[in-house]
ZAKE-743940 format. One record per atom (N, C-alpha, C, O): x, y, z; residue in one letter. Coordinates in steps of 0.2 Angstrom, whole numbers, plus 5000, padded with zeros to 4 digits. Layout:
XYZa ...
# end
This chain:
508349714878x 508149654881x 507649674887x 507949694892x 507249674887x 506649674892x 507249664899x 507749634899x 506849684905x 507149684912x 506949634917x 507249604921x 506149624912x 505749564917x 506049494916x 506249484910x 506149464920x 506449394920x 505949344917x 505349334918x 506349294912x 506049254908x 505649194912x 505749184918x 505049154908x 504849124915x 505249074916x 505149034921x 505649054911x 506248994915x 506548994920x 506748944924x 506749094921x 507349094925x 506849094933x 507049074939x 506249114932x 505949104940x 506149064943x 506149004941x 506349074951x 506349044956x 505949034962x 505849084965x 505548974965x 505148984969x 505548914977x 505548854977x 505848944981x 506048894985x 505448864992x 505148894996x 505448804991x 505348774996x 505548775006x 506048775008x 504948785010x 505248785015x 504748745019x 504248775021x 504848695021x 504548635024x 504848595029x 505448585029x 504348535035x 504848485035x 504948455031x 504548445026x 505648415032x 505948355029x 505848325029x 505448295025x 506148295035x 506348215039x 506848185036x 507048195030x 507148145040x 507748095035x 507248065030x 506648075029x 507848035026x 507647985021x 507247895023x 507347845027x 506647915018x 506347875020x 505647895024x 505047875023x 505847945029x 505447955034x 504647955032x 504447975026x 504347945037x 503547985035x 503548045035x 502948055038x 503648095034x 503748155034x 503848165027x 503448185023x 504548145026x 505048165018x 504448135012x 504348145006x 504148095018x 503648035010x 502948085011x 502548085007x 503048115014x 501948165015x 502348225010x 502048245005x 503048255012x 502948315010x 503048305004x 503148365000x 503248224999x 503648244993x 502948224988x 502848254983x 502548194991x 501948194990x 501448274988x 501248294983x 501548304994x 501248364993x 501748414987x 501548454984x 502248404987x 502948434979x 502548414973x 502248444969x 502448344973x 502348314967x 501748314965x 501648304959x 501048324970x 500248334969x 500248394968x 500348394962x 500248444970x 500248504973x 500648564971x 500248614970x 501248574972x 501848634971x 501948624962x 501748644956x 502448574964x 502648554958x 502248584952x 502448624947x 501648564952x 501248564944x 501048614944x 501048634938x 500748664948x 500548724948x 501148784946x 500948834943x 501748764950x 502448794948x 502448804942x 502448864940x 502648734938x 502948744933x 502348764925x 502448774919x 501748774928x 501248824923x 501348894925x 501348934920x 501448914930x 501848984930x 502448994928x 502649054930x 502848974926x 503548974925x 504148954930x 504648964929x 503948924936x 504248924941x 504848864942x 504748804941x 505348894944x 505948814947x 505748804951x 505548854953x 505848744955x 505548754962x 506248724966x 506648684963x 506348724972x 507048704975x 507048684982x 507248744984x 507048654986x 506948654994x 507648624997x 507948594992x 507948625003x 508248625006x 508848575005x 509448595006x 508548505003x 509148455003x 508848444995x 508848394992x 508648504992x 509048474985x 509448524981x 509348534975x 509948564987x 510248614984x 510848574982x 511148524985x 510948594976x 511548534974x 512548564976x 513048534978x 512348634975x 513448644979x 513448664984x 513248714987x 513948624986x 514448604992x 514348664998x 513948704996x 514548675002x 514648725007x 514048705015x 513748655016x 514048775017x 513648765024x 512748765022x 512548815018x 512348715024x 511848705021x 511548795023x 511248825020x 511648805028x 511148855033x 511148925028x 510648955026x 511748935027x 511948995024x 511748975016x 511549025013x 511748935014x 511248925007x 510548935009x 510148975006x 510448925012x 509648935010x 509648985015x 509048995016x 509849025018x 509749095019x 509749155011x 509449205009x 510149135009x 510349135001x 509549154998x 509149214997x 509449084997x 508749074992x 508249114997x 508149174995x 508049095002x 507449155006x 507749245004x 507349285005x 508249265002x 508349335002x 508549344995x 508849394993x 508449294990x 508549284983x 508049274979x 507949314975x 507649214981x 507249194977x 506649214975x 506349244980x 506049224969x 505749274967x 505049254972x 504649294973x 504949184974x 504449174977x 504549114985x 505049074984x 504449104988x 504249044995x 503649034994x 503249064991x 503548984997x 502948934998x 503248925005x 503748895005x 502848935012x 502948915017x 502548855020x 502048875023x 502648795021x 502248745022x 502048745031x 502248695033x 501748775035x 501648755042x 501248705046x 500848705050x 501448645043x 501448565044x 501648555050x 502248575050x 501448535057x 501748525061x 502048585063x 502448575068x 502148635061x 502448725066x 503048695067x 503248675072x 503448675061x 504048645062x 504548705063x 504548745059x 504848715069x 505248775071x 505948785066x 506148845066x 506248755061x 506748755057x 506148815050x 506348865047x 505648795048x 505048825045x 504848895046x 504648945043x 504948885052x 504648975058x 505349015056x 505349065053x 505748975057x 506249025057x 506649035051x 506949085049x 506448995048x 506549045039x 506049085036x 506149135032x 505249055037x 504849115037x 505049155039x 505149195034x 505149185046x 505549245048x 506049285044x 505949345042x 506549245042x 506949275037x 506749305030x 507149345027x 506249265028x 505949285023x 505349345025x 505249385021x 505149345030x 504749405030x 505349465030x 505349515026x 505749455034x 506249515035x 506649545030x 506849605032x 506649525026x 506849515018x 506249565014x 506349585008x 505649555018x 505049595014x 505049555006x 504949605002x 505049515004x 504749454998x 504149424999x 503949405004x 503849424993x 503149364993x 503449304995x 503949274994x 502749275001x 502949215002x 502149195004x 501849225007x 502049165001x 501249095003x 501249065007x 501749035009x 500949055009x 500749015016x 500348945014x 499848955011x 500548865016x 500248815015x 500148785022x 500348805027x 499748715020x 499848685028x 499548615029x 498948645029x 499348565030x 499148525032x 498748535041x 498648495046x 498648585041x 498548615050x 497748655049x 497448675044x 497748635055x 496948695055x 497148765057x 497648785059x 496548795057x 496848855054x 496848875062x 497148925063x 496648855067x 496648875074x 497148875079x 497348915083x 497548795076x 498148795078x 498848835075x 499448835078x 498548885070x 499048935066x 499448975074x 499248965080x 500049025072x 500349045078x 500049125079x 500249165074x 499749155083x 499349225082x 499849265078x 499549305074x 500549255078x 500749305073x 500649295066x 500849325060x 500349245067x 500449225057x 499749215055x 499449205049x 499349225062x 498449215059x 498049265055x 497449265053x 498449305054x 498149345049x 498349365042x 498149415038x 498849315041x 499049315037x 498649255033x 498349205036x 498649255024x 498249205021x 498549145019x 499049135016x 498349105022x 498249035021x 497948965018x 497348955020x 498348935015x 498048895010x 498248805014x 498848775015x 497448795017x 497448735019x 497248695015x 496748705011x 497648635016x 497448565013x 497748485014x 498248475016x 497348445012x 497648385013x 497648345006x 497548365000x 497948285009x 498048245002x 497448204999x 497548154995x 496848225002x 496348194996x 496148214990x 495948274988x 496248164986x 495948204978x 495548274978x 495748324975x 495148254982x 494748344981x 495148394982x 495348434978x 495248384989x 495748444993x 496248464989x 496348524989x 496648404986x 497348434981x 497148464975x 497548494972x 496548464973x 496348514967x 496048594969x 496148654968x 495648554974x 495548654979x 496248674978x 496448694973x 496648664981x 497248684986x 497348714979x 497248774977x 497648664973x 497948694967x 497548744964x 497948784962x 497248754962x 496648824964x 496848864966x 497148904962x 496948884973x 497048924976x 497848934977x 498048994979x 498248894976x 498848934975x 499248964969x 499649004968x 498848934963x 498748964958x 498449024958x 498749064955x 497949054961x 497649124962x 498149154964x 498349194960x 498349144971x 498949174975x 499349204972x 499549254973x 499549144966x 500349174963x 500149234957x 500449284956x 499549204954x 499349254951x 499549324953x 499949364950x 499149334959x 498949404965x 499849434964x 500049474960x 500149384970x 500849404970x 501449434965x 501949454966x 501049394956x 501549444950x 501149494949x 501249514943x 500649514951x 500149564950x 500749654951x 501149654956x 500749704947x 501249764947x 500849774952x 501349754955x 500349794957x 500249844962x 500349784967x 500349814973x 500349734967x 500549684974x 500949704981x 501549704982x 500549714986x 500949744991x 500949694997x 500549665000x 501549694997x 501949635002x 501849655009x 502249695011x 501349625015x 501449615021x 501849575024x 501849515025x 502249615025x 502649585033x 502549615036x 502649675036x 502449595043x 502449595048x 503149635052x 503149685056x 503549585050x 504249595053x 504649645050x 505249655052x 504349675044x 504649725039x 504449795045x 504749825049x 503749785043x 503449855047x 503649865055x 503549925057x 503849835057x 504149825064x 504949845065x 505149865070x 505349845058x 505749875056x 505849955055x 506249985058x 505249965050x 505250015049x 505150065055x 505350125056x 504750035058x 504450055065x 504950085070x 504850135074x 505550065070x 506150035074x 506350115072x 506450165075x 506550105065x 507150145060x 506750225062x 507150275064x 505950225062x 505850315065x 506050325071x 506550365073x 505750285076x 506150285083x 506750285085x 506950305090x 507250255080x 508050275082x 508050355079x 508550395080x 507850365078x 507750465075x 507350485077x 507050525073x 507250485084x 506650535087x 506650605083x 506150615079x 507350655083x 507350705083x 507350715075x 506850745074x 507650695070x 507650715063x 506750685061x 506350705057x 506550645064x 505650645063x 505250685064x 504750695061x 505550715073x 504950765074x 505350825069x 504950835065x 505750845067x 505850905064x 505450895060x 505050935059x 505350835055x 505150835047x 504350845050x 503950885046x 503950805056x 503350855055x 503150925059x 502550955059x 503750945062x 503651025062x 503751055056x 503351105054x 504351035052x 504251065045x 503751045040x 503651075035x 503451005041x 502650985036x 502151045039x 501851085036x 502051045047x 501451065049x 501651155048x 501151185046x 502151165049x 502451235048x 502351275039x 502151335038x 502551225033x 502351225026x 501551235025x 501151275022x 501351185030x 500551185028x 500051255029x 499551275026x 500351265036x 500051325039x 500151395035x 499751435034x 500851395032x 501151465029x 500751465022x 500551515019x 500651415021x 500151405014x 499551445013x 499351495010x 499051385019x 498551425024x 498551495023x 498151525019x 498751535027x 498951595029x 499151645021x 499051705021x 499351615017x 499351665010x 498851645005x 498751664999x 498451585009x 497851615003x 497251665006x 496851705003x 497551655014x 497051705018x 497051755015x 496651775011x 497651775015x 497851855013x 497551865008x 497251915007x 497851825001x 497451834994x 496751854994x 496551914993x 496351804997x 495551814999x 495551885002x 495351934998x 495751895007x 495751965011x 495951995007x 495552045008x 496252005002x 496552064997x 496052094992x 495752154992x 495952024989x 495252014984x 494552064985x 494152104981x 494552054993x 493752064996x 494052144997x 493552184997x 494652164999x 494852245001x 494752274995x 494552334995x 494952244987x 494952304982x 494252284978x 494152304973x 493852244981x 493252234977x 492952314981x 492752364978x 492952314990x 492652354992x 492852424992x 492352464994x 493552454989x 493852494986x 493352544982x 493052594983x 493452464975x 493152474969x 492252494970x 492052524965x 491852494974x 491252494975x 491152574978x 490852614976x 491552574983x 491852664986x 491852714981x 491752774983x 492252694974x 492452734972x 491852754969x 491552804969x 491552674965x 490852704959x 490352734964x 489852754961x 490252764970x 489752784974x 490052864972x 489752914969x 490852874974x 490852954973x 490952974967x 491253024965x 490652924961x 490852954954x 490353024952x 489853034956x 490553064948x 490253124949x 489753124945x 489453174944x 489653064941x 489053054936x 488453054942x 487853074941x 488653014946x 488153004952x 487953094956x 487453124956x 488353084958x 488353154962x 487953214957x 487853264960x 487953204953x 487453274947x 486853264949x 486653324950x 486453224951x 485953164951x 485553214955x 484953234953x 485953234961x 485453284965x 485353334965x 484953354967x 485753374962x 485753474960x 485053464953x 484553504953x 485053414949x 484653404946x 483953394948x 483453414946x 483953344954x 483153354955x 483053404961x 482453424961x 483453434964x 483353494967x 482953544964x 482453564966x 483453564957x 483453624951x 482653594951x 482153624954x 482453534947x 481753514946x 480953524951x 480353524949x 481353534957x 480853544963x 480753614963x 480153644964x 481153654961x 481153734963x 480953754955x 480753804955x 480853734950x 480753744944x 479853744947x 479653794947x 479453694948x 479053664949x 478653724954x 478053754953x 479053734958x 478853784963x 478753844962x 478253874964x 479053884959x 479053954952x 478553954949x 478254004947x 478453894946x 477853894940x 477153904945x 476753944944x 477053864949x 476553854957x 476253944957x 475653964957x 476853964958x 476854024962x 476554074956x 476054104957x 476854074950x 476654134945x 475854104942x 475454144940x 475754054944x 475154034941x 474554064947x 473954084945x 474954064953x 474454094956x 474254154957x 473754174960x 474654194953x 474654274953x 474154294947x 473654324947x 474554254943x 474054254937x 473354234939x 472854234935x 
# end
């Protein structure tokens, strides 16, 4: 059996305001579930779940801490910068999982920690609810992509933390990098240095070869032959 999850079993949890029942709030955002999330979810494979419709029993907080560090996807709504939203975002960055970013906000009013992260604005006019679905359809695509790499913020700030509680076993490991690199360095010198000493050997030796060294008793012998003949021709 395959290890990847069917697309039935996907989960994508919701984190937005609510408001009570009835509220103008609960009515904008169930609008935006039912235009919006909803339809696009469930062509991806996706369940989708938000906060008051967790169905068992216990402490609502500790559920949906649950889902933010369980579920395969979030959808973070920042309508109004509602502070109960900020701080499950949190959660879910910390957790290092994909999460998307939605909003009925301009993008100005976003919170500098979160402005560079990508953002999908929209409102509930016919147009805009089909851009928006577009583009969060893209998104989800991107995020089951195999090389998809997760920005958090509050991950890397972790990480950040976990070298610095180890000053010391860090710097060891780059004096041992930089100490490997050099000793490597240093034995191709040598190879090279080697290479270049028995080439210069080899070149030494073919100069005292004695095939070479005959070379002159030979034209010596030839110059005094030359000069004998000179000399008897002149007698004669």
């Amino acid at each position: 059996m395959s290890s990847k999850k069917s697309e039935s079993s996907k989960t994508l949890f919701i984190i937005s305001p609510i408001g009570p029942k009835d509220s103008t709030i609960r009515e904008r955002m169930n609008k935006v579930r039912r235009h919006i999330l909803d339809p696009v979810a469930a062509e991806k494979g996706y369940k989708t779940n938000r906060a008051d419709e967790i169905p068992r029993p216990g402490v609502i907080t500790n559920q949906i801490i649950e889902h933010l560090m369980k579920d395969d996807l979030v959808i973070a709504d920042l309508t109004d910068l509602n502070p109960n939203v900020l701080y499950e975002l949190a959660v879910r960055h910390a957790v290092n999982k994909p999460v998307i970013l939605i909003g009925q906000i301009d993008s100005k009013d976003i919170p500098f920690d979160l402005s560079a992260q990508r953002f999908i604005q929209y409102s509930l006019d016919p147009d805009d609810i089909n851009n928006a679905k577009i583009e969060l359809s893209r998104q989800i695509d991107s995020v089951e992509l195999k090389d998809f790499v997760i920005d958090s913020p509050i991950k890397k700030e972790i990480v950040f933390e976990e070298k610095e509680s180890k000053p010391m076993e860090f710097l060891l490991s780059e004096i041992y990098s930089i100490v490997r690199n050099q000793t490597m360095a240093l034995r191709d010198l040598q190879s090279h240095l080697y290479l270049l000493a028995e080439r210069n050997i080899r070149a030494h030796k073919s100069s005292l070869d004695p095939i070479n060294l005959i070379e002159v008793p030979r034209v010596v012998v030839r110059e005094v032959d030359i000069e004998k003949e000179e000399k008897e021709t002149r007698r004669n």
